[in-house]
PDB file of N, CA, C and O in Angstrom:
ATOM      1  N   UNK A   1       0.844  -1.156   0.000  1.00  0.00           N
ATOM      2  CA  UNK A   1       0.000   0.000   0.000  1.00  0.00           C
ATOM      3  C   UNK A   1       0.897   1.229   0.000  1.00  0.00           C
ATOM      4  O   UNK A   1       1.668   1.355   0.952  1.00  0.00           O
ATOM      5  N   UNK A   2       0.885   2.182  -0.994  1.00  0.00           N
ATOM      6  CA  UNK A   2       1.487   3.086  -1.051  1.00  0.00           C
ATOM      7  C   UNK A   2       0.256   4.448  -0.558  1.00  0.00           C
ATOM      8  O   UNK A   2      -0.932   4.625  -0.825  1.00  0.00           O
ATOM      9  N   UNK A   3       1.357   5.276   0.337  1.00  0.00           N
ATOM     10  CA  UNK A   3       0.699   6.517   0.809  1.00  0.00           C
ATOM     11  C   UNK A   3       1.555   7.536   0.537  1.00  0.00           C
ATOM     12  O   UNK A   3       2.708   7.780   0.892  1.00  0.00           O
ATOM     13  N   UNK A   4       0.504   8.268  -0.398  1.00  0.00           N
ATOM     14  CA  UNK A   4       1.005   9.354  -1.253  1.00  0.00           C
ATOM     15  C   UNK A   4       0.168  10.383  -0.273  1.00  0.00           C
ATOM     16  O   UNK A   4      -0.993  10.163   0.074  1.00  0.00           O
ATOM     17  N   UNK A   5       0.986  11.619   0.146  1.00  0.00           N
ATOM     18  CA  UNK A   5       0.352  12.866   0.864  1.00  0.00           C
ATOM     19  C   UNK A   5      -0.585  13.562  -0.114  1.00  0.00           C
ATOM     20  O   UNK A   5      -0.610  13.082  -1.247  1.00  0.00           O
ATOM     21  N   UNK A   6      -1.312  14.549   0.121  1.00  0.00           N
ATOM     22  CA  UNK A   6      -1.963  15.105  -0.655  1.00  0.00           C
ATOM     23  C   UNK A   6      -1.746  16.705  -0.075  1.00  0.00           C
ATOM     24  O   UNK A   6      -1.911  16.666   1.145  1.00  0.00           O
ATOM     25  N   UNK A   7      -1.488  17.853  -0.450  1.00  0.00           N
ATOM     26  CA  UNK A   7      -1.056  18.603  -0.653  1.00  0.00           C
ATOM     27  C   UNK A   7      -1.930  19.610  -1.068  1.00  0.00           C
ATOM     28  O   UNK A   7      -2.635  19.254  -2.012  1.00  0.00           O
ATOM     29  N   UNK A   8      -2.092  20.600  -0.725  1.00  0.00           N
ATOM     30  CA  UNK A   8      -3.267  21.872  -0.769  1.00  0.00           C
ATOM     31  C   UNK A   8      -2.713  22.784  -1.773  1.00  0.00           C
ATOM     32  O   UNK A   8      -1.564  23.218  -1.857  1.00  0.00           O
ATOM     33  N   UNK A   9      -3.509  22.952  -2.359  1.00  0.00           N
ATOM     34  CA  UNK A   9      -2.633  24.065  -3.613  1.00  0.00           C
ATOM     35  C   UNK A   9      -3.208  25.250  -3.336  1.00  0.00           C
ATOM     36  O   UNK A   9      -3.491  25.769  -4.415  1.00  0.00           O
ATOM     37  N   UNK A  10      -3.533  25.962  -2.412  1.00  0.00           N
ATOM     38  CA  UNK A  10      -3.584  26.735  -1.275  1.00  0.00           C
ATOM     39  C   UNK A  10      -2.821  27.167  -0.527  1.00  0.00           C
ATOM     40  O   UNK A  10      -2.736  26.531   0.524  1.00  0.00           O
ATOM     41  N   UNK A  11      -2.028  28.252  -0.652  1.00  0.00           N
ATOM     42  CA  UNK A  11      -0.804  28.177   0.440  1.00  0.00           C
ATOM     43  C   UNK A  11      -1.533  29.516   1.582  1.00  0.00           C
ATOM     44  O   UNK A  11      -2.316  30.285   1.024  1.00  0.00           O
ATOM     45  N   UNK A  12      -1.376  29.651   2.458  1.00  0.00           N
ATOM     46  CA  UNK A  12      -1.757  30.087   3.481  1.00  0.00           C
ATOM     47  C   UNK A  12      -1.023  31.695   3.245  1.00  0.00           C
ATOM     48  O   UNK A  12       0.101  31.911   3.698  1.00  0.00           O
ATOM     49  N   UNK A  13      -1.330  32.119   2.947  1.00  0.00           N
ATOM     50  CA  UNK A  13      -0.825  34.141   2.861  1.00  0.00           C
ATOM     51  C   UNK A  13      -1.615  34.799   4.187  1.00  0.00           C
ATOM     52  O   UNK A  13      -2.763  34.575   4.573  1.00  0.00           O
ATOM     53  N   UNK A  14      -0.357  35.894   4.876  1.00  0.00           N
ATOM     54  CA  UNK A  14      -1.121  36.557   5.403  1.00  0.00           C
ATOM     55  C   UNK A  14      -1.268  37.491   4.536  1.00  0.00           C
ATOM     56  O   UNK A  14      -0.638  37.834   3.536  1.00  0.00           O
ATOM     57  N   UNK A  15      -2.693  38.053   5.350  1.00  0.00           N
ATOM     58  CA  UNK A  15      -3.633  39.224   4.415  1.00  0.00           C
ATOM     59  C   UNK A  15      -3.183  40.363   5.253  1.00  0.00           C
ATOM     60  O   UNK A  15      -3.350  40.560   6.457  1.00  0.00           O
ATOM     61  N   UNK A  16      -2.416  41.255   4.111  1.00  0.00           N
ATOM     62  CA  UNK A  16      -1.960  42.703   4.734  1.00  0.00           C
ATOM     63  C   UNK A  16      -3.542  43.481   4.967  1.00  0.00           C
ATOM     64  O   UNK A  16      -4.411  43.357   4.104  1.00  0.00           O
ATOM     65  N   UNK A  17      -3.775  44.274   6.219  1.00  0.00           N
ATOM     66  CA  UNK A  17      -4.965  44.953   5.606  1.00  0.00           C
ATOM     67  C   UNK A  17      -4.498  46.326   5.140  1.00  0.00           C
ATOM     68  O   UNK A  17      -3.428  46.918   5.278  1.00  0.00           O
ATOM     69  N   UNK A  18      -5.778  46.680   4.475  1.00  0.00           N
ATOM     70  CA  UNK A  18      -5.331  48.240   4.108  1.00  0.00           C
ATOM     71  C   UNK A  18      -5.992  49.266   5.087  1.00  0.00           C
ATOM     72  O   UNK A  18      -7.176  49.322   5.419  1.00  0.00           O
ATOM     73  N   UNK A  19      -4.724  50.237   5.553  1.00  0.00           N
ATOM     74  CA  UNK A  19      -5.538  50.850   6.314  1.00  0.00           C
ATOM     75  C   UNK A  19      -5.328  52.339   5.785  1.00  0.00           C
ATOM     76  O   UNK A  19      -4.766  52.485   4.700  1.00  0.00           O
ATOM     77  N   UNK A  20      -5.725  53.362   6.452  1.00  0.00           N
ATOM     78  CA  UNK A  20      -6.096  54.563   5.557  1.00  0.00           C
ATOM     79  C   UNK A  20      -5.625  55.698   6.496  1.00  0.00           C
ATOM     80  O   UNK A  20      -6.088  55.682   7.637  1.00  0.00           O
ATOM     81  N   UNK A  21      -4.620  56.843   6.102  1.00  0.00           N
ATOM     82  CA  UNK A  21      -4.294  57.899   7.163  1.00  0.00           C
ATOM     83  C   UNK A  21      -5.404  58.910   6.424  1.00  0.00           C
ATOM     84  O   UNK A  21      -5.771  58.839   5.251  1.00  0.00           O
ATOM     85  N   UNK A  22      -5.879  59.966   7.537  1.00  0.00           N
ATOM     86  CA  UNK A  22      -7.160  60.590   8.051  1.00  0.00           C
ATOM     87  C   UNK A  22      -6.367  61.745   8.234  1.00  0.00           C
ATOM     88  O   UNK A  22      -5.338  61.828   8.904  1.00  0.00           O
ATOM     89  N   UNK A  23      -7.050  62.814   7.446  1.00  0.00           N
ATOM     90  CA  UNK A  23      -6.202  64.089   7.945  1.00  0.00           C
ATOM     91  C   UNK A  23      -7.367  64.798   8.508  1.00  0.00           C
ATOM     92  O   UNK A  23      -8.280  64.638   7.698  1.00  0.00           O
ATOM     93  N   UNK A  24      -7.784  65.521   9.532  1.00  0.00           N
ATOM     94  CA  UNK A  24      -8.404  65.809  10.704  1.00  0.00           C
ATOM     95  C   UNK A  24      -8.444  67.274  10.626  1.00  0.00           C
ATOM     96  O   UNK A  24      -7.308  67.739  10.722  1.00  0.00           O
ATOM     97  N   UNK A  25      -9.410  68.212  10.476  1.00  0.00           N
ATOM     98  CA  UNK A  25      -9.512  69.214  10.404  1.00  0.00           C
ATOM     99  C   UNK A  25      -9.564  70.200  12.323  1.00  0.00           C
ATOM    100  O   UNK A  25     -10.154  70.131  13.401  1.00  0.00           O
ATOM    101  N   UNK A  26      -8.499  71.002  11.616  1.00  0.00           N
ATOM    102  CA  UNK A  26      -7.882  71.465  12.846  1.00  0.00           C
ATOM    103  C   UNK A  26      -8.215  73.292  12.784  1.00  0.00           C
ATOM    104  O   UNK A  26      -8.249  73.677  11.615  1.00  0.00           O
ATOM    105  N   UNK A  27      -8.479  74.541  13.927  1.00  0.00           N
ATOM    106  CA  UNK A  27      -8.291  75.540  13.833  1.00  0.00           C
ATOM    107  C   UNK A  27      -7.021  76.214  13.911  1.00  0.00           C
ATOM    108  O   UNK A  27      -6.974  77.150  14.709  1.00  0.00           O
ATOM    109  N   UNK A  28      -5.917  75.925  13.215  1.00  0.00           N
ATOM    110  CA  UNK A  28      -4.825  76.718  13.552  1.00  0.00           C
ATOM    111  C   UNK A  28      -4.242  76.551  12.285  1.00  0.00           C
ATOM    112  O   UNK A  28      -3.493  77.498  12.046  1.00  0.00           O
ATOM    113  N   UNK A  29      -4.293  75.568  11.205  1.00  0.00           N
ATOM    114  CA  UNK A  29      -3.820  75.800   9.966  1.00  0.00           C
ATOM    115  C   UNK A  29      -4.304  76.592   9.218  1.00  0.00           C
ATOM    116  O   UNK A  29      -5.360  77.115   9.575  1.00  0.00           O
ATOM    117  N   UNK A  30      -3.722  76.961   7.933  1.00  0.00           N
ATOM    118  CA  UNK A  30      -4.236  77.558   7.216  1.00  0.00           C
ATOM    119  C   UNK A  30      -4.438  76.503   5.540  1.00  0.00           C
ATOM    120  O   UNK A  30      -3.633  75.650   5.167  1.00  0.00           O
ATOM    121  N   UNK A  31      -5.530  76.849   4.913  1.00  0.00           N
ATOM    122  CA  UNK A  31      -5.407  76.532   3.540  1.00  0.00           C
ATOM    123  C   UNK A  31      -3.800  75.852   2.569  1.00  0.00           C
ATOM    124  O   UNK A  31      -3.220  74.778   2.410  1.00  0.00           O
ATOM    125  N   UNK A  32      -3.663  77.290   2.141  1.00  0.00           N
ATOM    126  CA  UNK A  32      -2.140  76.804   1.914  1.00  0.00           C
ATOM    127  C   UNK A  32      -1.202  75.972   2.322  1.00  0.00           C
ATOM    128  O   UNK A  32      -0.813  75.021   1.645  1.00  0.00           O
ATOM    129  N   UNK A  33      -0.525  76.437   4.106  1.00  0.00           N
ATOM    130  CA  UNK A  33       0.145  75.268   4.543  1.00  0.00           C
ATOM    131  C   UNK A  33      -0.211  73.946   4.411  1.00  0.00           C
ATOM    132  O   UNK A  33       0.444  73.008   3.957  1.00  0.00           O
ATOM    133  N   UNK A  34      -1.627  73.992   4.985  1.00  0.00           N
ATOM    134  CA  UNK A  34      -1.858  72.384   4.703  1.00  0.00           C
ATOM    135  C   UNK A  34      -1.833  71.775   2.983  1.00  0.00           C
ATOM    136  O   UNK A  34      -1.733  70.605   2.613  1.00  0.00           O
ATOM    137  N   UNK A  35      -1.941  72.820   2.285  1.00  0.00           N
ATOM    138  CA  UNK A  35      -1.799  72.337   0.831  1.00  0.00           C
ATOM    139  C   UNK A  35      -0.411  71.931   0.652  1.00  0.00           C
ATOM    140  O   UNK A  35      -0.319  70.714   0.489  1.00  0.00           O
ATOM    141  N   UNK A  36       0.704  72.559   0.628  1.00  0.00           N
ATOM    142  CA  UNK A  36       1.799  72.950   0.835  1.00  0.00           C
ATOM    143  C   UNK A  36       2.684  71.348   1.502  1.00  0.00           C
ATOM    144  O   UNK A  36       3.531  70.679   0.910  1.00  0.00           O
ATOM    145  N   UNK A  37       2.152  71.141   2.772  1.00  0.00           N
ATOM    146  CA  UNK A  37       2.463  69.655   3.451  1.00  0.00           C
ATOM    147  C   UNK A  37       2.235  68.868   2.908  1.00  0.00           C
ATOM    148  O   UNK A  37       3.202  68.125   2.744  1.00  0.00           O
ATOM    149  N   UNK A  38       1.074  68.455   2.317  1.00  0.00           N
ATOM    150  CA  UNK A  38       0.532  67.186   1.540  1.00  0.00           C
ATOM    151  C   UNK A  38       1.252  67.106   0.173  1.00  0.00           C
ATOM    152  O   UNK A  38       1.453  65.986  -0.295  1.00  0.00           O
ATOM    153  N   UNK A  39       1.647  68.179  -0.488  1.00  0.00           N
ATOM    154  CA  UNK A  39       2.420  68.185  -1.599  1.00  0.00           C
ATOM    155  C   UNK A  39       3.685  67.566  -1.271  1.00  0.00           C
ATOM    156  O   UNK A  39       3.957  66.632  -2.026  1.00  0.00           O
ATOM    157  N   UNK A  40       4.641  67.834  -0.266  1.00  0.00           N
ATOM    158  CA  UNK A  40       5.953  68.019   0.225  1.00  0.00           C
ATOM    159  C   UNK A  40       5.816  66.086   0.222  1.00  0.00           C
ATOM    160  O   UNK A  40       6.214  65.207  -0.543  1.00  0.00           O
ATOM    161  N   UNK A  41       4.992  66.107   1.593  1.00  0.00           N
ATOM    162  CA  UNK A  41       4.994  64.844   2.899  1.00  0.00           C
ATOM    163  C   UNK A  41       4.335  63.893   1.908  1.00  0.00           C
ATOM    164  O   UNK A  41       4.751  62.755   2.125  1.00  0.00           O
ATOM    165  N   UNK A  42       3.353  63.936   0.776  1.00  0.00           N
ATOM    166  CA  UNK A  42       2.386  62.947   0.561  1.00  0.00           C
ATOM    167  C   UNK A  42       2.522  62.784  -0.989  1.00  0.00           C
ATOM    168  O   UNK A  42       1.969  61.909  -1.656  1.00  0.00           O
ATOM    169  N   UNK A  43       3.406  63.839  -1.485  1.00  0.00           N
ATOM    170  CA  UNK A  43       3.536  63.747  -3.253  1.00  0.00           C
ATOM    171  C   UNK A  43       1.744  63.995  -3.798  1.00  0.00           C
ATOM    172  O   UNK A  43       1.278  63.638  -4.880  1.00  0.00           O
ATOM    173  N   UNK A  44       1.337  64.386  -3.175  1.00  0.00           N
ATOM    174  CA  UNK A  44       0.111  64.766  -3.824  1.00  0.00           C
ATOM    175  C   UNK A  44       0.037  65.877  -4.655  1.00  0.00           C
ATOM    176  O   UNK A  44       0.570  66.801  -4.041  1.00  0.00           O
ATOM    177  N   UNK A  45      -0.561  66.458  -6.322  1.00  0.00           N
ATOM    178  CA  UNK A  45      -0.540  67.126  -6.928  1.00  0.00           C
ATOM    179  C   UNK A  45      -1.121  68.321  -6.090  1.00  0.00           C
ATOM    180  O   UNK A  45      -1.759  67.954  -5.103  1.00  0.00           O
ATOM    181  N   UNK A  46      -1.007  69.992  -6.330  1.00  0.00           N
ATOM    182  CA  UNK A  46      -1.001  70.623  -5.710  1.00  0.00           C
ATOM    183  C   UNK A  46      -2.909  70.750  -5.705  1.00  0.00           C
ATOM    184  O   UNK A  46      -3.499  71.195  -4.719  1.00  0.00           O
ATOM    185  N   UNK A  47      -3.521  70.359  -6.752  1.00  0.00           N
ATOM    186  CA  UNK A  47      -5.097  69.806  -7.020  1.00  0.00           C
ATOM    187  C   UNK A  47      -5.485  68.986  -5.690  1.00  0.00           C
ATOM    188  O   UNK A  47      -6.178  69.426  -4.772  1.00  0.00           O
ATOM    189  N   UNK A  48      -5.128  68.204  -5.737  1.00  0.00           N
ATOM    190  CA  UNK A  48      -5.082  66.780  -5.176  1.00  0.00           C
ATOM    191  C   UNK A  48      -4.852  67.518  -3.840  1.00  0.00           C
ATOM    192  O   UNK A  48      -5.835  68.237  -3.661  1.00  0.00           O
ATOM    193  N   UNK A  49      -3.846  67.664  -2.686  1.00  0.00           N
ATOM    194  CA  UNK A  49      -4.001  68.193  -2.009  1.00  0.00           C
ATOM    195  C   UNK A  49      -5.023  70.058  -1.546  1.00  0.00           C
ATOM    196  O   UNK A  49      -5.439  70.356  -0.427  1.00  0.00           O
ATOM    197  N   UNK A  50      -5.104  70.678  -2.459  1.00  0.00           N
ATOM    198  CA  UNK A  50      -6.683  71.789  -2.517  1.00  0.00           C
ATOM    199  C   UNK A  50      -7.412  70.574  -2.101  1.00  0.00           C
ATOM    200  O   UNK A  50      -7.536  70.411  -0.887  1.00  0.00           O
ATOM    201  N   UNK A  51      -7.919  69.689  -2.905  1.00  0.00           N
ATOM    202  CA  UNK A  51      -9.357  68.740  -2.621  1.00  0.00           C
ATOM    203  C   UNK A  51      -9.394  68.804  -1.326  1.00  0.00           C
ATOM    204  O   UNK A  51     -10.183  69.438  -0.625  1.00  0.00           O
ATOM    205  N   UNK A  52      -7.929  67.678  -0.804  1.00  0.00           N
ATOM    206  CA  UNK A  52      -8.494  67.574   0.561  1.00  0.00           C
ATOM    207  C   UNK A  52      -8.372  68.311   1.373  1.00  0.00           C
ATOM    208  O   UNK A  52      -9.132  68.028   2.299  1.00  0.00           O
ATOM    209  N   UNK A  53      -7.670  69.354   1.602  1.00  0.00           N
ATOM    210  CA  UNK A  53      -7.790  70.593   2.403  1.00  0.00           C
ATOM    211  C   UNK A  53      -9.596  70.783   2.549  1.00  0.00           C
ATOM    212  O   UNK A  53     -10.336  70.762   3.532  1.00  0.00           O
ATOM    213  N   UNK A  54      -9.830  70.953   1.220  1.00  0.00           N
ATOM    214  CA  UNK A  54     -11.583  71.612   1.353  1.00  0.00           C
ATOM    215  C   UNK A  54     -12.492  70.456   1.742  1.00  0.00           C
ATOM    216  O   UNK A  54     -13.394  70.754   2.525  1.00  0.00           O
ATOM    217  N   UNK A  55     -12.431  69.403   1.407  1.00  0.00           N
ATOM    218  CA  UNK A  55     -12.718  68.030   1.733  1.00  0.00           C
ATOM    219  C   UNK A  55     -12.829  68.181   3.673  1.00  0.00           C
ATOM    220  O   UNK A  55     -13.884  68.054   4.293  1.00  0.00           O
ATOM    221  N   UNK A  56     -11.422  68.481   4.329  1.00  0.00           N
ATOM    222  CA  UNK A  56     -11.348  68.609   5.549  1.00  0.00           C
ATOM    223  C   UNK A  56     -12.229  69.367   6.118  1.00  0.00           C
ATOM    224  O   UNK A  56     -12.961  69.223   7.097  1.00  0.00           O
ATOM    225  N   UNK A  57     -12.044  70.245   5.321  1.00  0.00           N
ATOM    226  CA  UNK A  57     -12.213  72.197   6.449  1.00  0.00           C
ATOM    227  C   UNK A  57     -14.062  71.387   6.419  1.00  0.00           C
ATOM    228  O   UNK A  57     -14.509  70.868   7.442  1.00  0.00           O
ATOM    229  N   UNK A  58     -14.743  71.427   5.328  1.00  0.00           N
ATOM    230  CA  UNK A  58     -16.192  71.262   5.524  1.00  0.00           C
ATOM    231  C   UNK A  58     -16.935  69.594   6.045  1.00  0.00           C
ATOM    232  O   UNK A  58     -18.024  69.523   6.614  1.00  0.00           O
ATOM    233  N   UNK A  59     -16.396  68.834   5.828  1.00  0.00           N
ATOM    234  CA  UNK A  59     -16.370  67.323   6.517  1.00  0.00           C
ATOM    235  C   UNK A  59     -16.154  67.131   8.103  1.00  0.00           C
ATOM    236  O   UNK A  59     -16.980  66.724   8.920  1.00  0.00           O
ATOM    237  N   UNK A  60     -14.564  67.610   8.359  1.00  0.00           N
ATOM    238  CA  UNK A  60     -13.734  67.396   9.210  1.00  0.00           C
ATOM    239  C   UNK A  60     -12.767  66.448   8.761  1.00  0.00           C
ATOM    240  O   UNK A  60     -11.624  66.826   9.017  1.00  0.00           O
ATOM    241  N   UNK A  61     -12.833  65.299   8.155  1.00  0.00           N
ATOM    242  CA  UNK A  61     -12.253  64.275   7.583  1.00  0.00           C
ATOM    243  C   UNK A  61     -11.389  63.977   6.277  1.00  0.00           C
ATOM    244  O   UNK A  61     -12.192  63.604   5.421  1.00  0.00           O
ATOM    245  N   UNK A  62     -10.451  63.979   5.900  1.00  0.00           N
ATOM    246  CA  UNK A  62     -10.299  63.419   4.631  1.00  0.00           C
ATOM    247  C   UNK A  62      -9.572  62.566   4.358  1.00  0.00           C
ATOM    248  O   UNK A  62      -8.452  63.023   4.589  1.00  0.00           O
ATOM    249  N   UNK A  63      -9.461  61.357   3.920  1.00  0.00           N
ATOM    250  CA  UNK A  63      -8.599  60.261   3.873  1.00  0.00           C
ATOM    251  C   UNK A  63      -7.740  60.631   2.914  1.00  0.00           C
ATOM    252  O   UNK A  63      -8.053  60.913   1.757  1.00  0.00           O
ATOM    253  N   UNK A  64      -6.346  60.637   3.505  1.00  0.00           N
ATOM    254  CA  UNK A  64      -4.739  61.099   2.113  1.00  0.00           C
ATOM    255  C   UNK A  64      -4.426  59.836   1.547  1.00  0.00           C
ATOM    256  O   UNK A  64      -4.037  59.826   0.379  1.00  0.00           O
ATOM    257  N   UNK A  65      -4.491  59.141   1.955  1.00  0.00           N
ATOM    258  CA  UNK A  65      -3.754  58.177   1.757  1.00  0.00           C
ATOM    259  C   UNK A  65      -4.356  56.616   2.152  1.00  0.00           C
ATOM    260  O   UNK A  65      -5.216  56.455   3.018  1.00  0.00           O
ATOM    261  N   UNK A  66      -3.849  55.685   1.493  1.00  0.00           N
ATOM    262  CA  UNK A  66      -4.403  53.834   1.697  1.00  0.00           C
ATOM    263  C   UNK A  66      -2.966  53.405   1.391  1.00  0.00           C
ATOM    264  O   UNK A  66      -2.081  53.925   0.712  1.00  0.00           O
ATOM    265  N   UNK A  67      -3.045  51.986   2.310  1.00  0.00           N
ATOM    266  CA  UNK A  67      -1.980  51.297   2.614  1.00  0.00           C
ATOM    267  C   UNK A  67      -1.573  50.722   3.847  1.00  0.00           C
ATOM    268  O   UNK A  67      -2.268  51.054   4.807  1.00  0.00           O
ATOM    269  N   UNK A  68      -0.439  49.790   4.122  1.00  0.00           N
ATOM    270  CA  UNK A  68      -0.460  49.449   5.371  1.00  0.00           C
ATOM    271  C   UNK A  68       0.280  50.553   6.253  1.00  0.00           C
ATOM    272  O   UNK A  68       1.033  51.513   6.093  1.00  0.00           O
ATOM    273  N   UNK A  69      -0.438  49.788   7.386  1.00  0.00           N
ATOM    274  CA  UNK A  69      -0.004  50.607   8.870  1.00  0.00           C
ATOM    275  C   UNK A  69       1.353  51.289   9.128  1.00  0.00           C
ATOM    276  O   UNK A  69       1.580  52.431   9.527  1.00  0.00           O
ATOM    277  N   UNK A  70       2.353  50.105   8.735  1.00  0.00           N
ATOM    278  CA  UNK A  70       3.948  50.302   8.482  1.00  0.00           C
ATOM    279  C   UNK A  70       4.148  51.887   7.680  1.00  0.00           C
ATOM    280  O   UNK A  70       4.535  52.911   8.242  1.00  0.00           O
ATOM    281  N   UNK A  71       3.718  51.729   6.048  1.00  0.00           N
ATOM    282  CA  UNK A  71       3.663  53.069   5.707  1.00  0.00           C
ATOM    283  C   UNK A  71       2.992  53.758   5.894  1.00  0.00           C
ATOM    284  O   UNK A  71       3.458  54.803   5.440  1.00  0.00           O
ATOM    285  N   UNK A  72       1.849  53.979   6.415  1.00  0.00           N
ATOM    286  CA  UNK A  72       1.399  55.154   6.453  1.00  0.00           C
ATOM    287  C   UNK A  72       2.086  55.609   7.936  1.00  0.00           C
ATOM    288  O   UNK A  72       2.324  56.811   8.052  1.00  0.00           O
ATOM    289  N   UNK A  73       2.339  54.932   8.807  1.00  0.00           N
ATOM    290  CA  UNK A  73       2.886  55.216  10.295  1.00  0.00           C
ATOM    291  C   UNK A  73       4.353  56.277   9.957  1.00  0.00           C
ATOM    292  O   UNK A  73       4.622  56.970  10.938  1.00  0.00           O
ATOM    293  N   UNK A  74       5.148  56.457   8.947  1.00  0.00           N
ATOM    294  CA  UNK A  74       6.349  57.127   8.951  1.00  0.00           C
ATOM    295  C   UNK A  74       5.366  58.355   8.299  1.00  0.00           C
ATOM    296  O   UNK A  74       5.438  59.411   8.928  1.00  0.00           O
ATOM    297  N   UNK A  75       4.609  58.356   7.315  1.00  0.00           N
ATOM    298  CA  UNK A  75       3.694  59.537   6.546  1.00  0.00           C
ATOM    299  C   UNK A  75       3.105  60.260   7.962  1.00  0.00           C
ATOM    300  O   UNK A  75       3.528  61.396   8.178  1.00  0.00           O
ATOM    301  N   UNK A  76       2.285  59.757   8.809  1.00  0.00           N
ATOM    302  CA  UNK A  76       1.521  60.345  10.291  1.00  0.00           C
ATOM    303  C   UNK A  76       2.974  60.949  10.893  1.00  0.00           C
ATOM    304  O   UNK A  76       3.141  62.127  11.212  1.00  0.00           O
ATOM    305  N   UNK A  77       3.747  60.137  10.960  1.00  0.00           N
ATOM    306  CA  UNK A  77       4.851  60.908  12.008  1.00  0.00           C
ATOM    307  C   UNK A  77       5.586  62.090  10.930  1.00  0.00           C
ATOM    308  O   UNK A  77       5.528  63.213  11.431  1.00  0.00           O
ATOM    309  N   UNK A  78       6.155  62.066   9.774  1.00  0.00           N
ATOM    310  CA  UNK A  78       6.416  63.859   9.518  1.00  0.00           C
ATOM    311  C   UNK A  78       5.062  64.100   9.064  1.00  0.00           C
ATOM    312  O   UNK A  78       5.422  64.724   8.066  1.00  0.00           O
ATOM    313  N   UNK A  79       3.683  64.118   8.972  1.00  0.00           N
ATOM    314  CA  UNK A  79       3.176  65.333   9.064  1.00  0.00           C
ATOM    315  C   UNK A  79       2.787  66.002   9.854  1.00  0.00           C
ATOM    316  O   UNK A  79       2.444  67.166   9.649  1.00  0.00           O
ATOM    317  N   UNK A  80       2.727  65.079  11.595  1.00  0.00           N
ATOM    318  CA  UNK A  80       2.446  65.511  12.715  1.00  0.00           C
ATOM    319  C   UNK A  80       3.192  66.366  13.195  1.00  0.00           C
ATOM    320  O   UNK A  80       2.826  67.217  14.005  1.00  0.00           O
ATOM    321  N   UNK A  81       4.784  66.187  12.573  1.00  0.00           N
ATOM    322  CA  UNK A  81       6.270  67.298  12.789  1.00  0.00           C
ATOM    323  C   UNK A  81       5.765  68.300  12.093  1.00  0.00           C
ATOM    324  O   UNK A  81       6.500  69.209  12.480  1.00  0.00           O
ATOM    325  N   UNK A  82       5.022  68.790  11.329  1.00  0.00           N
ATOM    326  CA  UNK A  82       4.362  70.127  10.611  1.00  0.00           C
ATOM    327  C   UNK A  82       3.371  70.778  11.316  1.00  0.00           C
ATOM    328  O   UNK A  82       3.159  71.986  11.208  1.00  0.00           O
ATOM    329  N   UNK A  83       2.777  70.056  12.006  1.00  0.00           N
ATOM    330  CA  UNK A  83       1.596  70.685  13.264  1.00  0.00           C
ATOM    331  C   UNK A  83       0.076  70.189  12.884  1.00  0.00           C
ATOM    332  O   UNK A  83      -0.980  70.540  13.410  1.00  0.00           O
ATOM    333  N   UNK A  84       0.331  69.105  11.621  1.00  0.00           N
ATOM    334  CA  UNK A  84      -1.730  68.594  11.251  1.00  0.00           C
ATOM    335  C   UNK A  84      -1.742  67.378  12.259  1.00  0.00           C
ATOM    336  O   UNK A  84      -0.815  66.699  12.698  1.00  0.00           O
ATOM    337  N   UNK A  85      -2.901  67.338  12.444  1.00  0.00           N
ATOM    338  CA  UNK A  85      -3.770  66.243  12.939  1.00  0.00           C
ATOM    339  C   UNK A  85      -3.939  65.149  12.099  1.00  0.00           C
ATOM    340  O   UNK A  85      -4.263  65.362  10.931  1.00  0.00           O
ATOM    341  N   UNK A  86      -3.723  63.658  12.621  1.00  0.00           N
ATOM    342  CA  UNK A  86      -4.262  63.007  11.837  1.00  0.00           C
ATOM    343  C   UNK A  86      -3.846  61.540  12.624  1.00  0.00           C
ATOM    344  O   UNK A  86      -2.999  61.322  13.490  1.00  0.00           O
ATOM    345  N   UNK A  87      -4.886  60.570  11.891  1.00  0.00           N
ATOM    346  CA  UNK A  87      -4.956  59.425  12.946  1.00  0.00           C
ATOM    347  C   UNK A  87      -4.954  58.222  11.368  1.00  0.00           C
ATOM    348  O   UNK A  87      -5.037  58.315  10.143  1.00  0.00           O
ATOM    349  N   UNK A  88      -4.830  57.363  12.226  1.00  0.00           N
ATOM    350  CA  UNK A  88      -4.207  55.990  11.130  1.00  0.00           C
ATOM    351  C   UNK A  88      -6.096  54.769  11.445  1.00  0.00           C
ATOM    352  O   UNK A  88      -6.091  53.979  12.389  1.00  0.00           O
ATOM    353  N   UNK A  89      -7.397  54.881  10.527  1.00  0.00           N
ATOM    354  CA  UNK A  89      -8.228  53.911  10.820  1.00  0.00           C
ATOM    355  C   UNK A  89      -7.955  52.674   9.821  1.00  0.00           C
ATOM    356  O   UNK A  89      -8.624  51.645   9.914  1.00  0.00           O
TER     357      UNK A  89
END
């Protein structure tokens, strides 16, 4: 009797999740700067950062960015060195 294993052609991956940095509308910035940061810190077109500035100011909320925790965690720490708010959901 021969015993041959059988073998899952399935391999087990962990699942990165994606998570999303939140830029948080604050009273002490201004328009610009915060345009200005997101360009610098986030490579966002100078469009692209306007959106979410205005996105913020009338929401409170605007998501910059998707990806894991790892990167977005160095993105939260220099833009928090600029003086914005923002949290990693």
């Amino acid at each position: 009797m021969d015993y041959t294993p059988e073998f899952s052609s399935r391999k087990n991956k962990t699942e990165v999740k994606s998570k999303s940095l939140i830029l948080l509308n604050d009273d002490y910035n201004d328009f610009d700067y915060v345009i200005d940061c997101l360009v610098l810190v986030c490579n966002q077109t100078p469009l692209q950062a306007e959106q979410s500035a205005v996105i913020t100011h009338y929401i409170g909320e605007c998501n910059i960015k998707s990806g894991t925790f790892l990167e977005l965690l160095n993105l939260k720490k220099d833009l928090t060195l600029y003086g914005l708010d923002l949290e990693i959901k």
